[in-house]
C-alpha positions as CSV (number, residue, x, y, z in Angstrom):
1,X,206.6,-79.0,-40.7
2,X,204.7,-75.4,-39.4
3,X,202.0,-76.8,-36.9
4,X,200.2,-73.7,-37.1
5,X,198.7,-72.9,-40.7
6,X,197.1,-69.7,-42.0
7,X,193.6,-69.9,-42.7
8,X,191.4,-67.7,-45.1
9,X,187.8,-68.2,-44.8
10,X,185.6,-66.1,-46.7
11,X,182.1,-65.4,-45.6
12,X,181.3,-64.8,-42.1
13,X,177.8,-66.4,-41.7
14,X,176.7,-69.2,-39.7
15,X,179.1,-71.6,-41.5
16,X,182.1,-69.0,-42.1
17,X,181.7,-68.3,-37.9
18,X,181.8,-72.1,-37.7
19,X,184.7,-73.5,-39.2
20,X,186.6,-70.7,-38.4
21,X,186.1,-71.3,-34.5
22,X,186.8,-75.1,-35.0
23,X,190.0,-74.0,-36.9
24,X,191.4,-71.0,-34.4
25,X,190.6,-73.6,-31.5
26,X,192.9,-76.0,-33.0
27,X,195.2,-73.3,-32.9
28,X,195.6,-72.1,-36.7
29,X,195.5,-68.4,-37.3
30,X,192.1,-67.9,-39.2
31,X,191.5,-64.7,-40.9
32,X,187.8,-63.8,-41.7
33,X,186.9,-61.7,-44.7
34,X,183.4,-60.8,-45.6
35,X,181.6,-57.9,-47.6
36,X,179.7,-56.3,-45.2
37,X,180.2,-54.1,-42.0
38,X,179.8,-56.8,-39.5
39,X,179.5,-60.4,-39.3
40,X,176.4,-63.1,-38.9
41,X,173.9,-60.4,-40.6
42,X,171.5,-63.0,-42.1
43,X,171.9,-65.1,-39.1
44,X,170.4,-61.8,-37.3
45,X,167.9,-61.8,-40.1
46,X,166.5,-65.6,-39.6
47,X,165.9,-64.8,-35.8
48,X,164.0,-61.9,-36.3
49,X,161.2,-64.4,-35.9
50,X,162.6,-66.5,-33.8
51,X,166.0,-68.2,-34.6
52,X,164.8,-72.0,-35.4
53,X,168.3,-73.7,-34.8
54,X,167.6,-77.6,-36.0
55,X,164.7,-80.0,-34.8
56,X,164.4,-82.7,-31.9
57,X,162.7,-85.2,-34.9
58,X,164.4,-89.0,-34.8
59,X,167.4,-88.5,-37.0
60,X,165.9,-90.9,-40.1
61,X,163.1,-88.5,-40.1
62,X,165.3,-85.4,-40.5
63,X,167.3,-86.8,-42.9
64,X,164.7,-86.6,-45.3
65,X,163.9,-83.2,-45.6
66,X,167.2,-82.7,-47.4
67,X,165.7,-85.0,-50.6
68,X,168.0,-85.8,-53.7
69,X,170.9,-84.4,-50.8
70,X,169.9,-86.8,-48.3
71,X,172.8,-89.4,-49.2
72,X,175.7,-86.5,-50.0
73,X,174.7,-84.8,-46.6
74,X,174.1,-87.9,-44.0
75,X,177.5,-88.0,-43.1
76,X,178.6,-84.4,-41.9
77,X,174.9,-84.3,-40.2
78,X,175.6,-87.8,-38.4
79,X,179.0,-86.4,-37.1
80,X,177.5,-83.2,-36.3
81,X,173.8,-84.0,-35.7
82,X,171.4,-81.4,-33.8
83,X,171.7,-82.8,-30.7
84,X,175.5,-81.5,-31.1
85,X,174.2,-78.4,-32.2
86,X,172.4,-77.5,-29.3
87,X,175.0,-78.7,-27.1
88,X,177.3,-76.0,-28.9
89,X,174.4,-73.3,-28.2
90,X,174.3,-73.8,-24.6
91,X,178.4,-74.0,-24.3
92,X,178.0,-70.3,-25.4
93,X,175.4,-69.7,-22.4
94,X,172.1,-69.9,-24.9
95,X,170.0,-72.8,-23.7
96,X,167.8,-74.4,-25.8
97,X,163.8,-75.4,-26.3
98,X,161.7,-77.8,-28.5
99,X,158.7,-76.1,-28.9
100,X,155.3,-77.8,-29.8
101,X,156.2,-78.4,-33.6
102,X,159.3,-80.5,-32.5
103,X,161.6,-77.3,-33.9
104,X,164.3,-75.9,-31.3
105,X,165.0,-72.6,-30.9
106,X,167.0,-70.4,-27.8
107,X,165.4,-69.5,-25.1
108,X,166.1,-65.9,-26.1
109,X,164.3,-66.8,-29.1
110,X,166.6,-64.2,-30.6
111,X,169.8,-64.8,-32.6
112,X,171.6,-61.1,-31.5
113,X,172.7,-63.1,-27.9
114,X,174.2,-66.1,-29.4
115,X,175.8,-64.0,-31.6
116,X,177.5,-62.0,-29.6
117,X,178.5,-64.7,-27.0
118,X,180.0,-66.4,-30.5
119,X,182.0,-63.5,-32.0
120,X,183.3,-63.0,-28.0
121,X,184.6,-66.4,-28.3
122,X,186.0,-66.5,-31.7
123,X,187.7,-63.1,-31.2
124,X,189.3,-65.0,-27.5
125,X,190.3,-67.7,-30.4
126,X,192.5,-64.7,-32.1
127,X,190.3,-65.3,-35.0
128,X,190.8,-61.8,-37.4
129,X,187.4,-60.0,-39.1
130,X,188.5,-58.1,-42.4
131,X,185.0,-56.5,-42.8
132,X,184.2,-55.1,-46.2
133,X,186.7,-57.1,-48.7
134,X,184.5,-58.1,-51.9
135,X,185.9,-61.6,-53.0
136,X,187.4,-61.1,-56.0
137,X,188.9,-64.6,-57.1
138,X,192.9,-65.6,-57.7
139,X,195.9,-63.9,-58.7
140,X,198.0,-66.6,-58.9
141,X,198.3,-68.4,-55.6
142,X,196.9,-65.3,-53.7
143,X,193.3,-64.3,-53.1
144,X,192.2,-61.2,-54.7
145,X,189.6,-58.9,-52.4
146,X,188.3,-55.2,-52.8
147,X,188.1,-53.6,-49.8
148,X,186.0,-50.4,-48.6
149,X,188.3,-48.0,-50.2
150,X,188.3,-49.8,-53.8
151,X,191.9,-51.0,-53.5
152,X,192.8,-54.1,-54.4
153,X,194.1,-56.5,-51.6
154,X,196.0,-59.8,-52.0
155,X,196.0,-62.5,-49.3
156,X,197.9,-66.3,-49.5
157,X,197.0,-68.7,-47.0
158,X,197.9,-72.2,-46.6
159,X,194.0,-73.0,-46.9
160,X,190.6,-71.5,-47.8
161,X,187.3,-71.9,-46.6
162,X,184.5,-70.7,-49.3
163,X,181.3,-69.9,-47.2
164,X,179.5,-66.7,-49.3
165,X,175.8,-68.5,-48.8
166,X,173.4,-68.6,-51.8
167,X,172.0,-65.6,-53.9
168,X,168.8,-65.1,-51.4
169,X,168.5,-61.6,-49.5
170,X,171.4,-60.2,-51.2
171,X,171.4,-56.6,-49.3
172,X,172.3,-59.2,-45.9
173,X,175.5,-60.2,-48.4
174,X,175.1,-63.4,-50.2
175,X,174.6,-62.2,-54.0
176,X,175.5,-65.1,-55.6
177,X,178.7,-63.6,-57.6
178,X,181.2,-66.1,-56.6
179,X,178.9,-68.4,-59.0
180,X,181.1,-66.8,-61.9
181,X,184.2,-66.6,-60.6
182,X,184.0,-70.6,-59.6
183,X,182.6,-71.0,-63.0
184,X,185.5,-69.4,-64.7
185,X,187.3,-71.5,-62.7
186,X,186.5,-75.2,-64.1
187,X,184.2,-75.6,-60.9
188,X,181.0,-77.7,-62.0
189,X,177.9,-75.7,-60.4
190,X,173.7,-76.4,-60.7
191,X,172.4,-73.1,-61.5
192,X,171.2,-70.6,-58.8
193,X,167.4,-70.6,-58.0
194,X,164.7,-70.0,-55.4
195,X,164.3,-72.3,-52.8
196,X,161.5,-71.1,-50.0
197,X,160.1,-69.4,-51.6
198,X,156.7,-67.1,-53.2
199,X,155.0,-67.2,-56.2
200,X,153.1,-65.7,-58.4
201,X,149.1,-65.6,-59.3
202,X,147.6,-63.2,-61.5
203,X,145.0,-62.4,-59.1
204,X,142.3,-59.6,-59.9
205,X,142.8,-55.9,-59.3
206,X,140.0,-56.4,-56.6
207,X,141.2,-59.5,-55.1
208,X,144.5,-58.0,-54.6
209,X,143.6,-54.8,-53.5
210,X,141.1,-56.6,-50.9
211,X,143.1,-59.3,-49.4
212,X,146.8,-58.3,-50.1
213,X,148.5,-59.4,-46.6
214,X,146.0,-60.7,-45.3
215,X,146.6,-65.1,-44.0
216,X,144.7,-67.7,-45.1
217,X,144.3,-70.8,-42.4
218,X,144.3,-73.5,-41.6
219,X,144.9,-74.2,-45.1
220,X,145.9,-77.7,-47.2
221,X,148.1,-77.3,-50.1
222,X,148.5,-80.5,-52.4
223,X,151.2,-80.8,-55.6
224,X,151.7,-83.8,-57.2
225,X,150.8,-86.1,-54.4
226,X,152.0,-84.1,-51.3
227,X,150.5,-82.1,-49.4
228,X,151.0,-79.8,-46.1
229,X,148.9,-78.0,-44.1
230,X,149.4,-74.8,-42.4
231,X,149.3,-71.0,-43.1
232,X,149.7,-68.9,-46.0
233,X,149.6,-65.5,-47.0
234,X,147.8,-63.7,-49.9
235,X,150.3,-60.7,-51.6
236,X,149.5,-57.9,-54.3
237,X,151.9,-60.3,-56.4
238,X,150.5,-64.2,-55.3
239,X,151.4,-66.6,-52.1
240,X,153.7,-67.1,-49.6
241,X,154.2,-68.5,-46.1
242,X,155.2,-71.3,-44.9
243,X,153.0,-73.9,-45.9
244,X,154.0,-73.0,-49.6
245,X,157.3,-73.0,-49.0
246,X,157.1,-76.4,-47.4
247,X,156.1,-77.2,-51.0
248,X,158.2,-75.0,-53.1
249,X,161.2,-77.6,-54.4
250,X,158.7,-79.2,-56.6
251,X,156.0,-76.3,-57.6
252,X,159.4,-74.0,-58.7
253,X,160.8,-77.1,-60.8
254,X,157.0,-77.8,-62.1
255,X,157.4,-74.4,-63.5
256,X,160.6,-75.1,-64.8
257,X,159.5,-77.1,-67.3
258,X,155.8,-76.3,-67.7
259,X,155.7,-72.8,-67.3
260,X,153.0,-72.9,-64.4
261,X,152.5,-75.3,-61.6
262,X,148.4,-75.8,-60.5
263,X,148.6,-75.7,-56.6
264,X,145.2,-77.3,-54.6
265,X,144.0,-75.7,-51.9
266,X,141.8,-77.0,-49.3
267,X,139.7,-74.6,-47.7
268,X,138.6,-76.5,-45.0
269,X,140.8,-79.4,-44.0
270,X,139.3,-80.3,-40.6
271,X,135.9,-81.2,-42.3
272,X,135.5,-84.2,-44.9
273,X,134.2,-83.9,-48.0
274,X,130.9,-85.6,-47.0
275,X,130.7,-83.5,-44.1
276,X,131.1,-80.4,-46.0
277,X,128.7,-81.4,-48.7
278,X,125.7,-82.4,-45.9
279,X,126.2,-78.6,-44.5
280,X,125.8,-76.8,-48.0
281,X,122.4,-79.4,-48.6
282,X,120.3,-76.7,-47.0
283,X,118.1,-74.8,-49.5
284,X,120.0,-71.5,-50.0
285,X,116.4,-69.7,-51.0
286,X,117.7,-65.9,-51.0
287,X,121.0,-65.6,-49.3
288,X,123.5,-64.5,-51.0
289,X,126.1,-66.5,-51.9
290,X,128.5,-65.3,-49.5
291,X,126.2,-65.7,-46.5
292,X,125.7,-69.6,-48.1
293,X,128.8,-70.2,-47.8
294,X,129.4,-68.8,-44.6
295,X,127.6,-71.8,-43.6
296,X,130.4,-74.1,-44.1
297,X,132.8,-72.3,-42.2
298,X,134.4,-70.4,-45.1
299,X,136.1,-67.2,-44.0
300,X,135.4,-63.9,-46.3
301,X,138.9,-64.6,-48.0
302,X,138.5,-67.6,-48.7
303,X,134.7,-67.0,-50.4
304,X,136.7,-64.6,-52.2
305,X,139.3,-67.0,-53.3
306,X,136.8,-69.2,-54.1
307,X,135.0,-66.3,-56.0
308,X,138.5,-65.4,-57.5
309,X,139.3,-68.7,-59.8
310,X,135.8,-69.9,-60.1
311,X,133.5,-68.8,-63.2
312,X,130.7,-67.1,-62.1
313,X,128.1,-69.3,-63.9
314,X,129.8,-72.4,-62.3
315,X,129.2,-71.3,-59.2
316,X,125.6,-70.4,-60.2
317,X,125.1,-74.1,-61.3
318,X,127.1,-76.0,-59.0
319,X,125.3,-78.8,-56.9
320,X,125.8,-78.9,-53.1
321,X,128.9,-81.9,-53.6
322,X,130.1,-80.0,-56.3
323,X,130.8,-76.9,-54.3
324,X,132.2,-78.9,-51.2
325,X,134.7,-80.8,-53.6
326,X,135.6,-77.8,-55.1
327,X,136.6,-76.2,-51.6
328,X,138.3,-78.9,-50.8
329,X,140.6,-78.4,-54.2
330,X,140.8,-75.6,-55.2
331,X,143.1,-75.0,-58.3
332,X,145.3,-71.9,-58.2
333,X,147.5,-71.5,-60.9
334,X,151.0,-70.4,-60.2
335,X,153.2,-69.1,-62.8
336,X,156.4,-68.3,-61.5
337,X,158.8,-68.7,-58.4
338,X,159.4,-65.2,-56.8
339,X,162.7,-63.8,-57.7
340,X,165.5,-65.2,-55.9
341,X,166.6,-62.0,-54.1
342,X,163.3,-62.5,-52.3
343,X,163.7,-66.4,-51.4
344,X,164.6,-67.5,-47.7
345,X,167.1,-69.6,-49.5
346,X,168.9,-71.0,-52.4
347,X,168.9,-74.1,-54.7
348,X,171.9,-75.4,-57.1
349,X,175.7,-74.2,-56.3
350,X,178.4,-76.4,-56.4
351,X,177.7,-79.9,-57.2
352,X,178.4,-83.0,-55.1
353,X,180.9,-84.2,-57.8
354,X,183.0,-81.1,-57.8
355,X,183.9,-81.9,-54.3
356,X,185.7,-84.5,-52.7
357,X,184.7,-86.4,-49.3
358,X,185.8,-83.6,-47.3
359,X,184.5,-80.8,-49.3
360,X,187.2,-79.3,-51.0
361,X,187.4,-78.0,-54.7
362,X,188.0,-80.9,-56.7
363,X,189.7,-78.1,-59.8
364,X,191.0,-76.2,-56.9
365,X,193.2,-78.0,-54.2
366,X,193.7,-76.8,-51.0
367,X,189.9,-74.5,-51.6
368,X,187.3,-76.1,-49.2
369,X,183.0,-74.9,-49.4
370,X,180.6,-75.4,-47.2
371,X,176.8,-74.2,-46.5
372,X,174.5,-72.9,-48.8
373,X,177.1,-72.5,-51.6
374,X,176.8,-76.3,-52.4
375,X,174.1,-77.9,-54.2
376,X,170.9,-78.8,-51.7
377,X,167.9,-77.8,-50.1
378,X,166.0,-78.0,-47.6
379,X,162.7,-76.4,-46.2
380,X,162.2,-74.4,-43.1
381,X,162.6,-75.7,-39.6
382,X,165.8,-76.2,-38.7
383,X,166.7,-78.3,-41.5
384,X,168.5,-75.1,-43.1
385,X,171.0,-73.8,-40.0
386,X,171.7,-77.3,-39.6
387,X,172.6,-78.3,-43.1
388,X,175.2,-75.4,-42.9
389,X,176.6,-76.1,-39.3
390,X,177.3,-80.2,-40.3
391,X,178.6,-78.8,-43.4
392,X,180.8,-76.4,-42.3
393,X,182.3,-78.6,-39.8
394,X,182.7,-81.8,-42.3
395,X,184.6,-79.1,-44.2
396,X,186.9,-78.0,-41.4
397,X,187.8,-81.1,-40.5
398,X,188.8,-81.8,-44.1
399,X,190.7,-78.6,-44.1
400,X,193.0,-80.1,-40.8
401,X,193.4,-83.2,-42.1
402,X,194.8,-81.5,-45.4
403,X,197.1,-79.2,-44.3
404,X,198.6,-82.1,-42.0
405,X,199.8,-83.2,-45.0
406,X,201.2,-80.1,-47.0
């Protein structure tokens, strides 16, 4: 039996980069196709900001954040669990931080260094890059690509990795098309949506000409039951940042099935309500009611806000509790998710049940998936690099132990 198989992964993000360098260190010849110039682009992308590798919370904790995927996922993240992650980080010379939310990052805080201490590695590994080859599905037993030129390339390996990401950001690469050709393919899949995302308020020409870009915090935000404080950020079309997205699984399916989602915003979360109430009491005699309010602490966006989705002759009327209650819930209605294209990541993929315990195709032996293709969530923090780095290397192992056996 050949010791050393050949390899096709296709996708060369995070978990592409991954399982390829888990495979080539094993000593299998792992070729890397992807459809852009150069690998790790929407890894370059999430550290624009900082690159938020995983988070130091107890493992328990961190489990939850990956709801309804929690159970499916425990495993690969147990085997491969963040403190593994940063291990990995610093072998490449990138030590890591926890910073004062608990979320770890390089000290670089950049993702360009790690990347190019990675792809150094990997290309010591004699892992090969095939840059610009558009997946194209199967002919036969063979893989079918389109490369730069528009010819039609054909590619057999004794395994394949799937790692093309979700449908978010598709200029970075991950459009979402292999949905189709899966499909087409007897592969069960949740549909594509949002995850992380915006939405959409019908705000005033004024309001959004006025405050368009412009933050709103600190700021509580409360749907059905839950709620998350933090920072977010007015746009021309309706919010955004990540205190929504925190929040987004549930307001996008709310949507879903209502057609709007009513999102409650508390104005002033470090006061109570009783508090709030005792400092509007005052006589307001002349002022306006902007320079009233201003003496509850309300910032000029979010009197606007207020101004925004309140009637004007309720405001007129409205009793010193009344007004403090309503600051301290404000109901904005939201009536879509932003488009997908626009999300920070992706919901549905390839269901749990279309996969076997180490991740290959279930309609498709021998055809392995990790990261973002498959079907679960997560919000920011770390939660989403780490989901596909367990993932990825659940699925490699899988791939070993399979081809041990062909």
């Amino acid at each position: 039996m050949q010791r050393h198989k050949n390899i096709a992964i296709i996708g060369a993000g995070p978990s592409g980069l991954m399982a390829g360098e888990i495979l080539a260190g094993a000593g299998h010849r792992v070729t890397m196709y992807d459809r852009m110039p150069t690998p790790g682009r929407k890894l370059l992308m999430a550290g624009r900001g900082g690159l938020n590798l995983t988070h130091s919370e107890k493992l328990e904790t961190f489990l939850k954040h990956y709801g309804t995927a929690a159970d499916w996922l425990a495993p690969c993240i147990r085997a491969f669990p963040p403190e593994a992650l940063r291990a990995w980080c610093e072998g490449l010379g990138q030590k890591t931080f926890i910073g004062s939310s608990g979320r770890v990052f390089p000290r670089s805080m950049k993702a360009a260094p790690l990347l190019r201490a990675w792809l150094l590695r990997l290309e010591q590994l004699g892992v090969r890059f095939m840059p610009r080859h558009i997946w194209q599905g199967w002919e036969g037993e063979s893989l079918q690509f389109t490369d730069a030129a528009g010819q039609r390339v054909l590619a057999k390996a004794d395994a394949t990795l799937l790692a093309l990401g979700g449908a978010s950001w598709p200029r970075l690469g991950s459009d979402g098309g292999w949905s189709k050709i899966l499909a087409a393919s007897g592969v069960a899949l949740a549909a594509l949506r949002p995850a992380n995302c915006g939405f959409m308020v019908p705000w005033s020409e004024y309001f959004r000409s006025r405050f368009a870009g412009q933050p709103l915090k600190p700021v509580t935000l409360c749907h059905n039951g839950i709620s998350r404080q933090g920072e977010a950020m007015i746009t021309t079309s309706g919010l955004e940042g990540g205190v929504v997205y925190a929040l987004s699984a549930g307001l996008r399916d709310a949507i879903a099935v209502q057609g709007s989602a009513v999102l409650q915003l508390d104005l002033r979360p470090s006061i109570a309500l009783t508090s709030l109430a005792q400092k509007l009491e005052a006589p307001r005699g002349s002022q306006s009611l902007s320079s009233y309010l201003r003496r509850g602490g309300l910032s000029p966006l979010a009197i606007a806000l207020l101004r925004e989705v309140t009637p004007s002759e309720q405001l007129a009327q409205a009793s010193p509790g009344a007004l403090a209650a309503r600051l301290k819930a404000l109901p904005i209605t939201l009536t879509a998710a932003a488009d997908i294209g626009r999300a920070i990541s992706t919901a549905g993929g390839i269901v749990q049940d279309a996969l076997n315990k180490d991740f290959m195709l279930q309609a498709k032996p021998g055809v392995f998936a990790a990261g973002e293709m498959l079907d679960w969530e997560a919000p920011t923090g770390g939660y989403l690099l780490q989901g596909c780095f367990s993932t990825a290397v659940a699925a490699a192992q899988g791939i070993m132990r399979y081809i041990s056996e062909v």
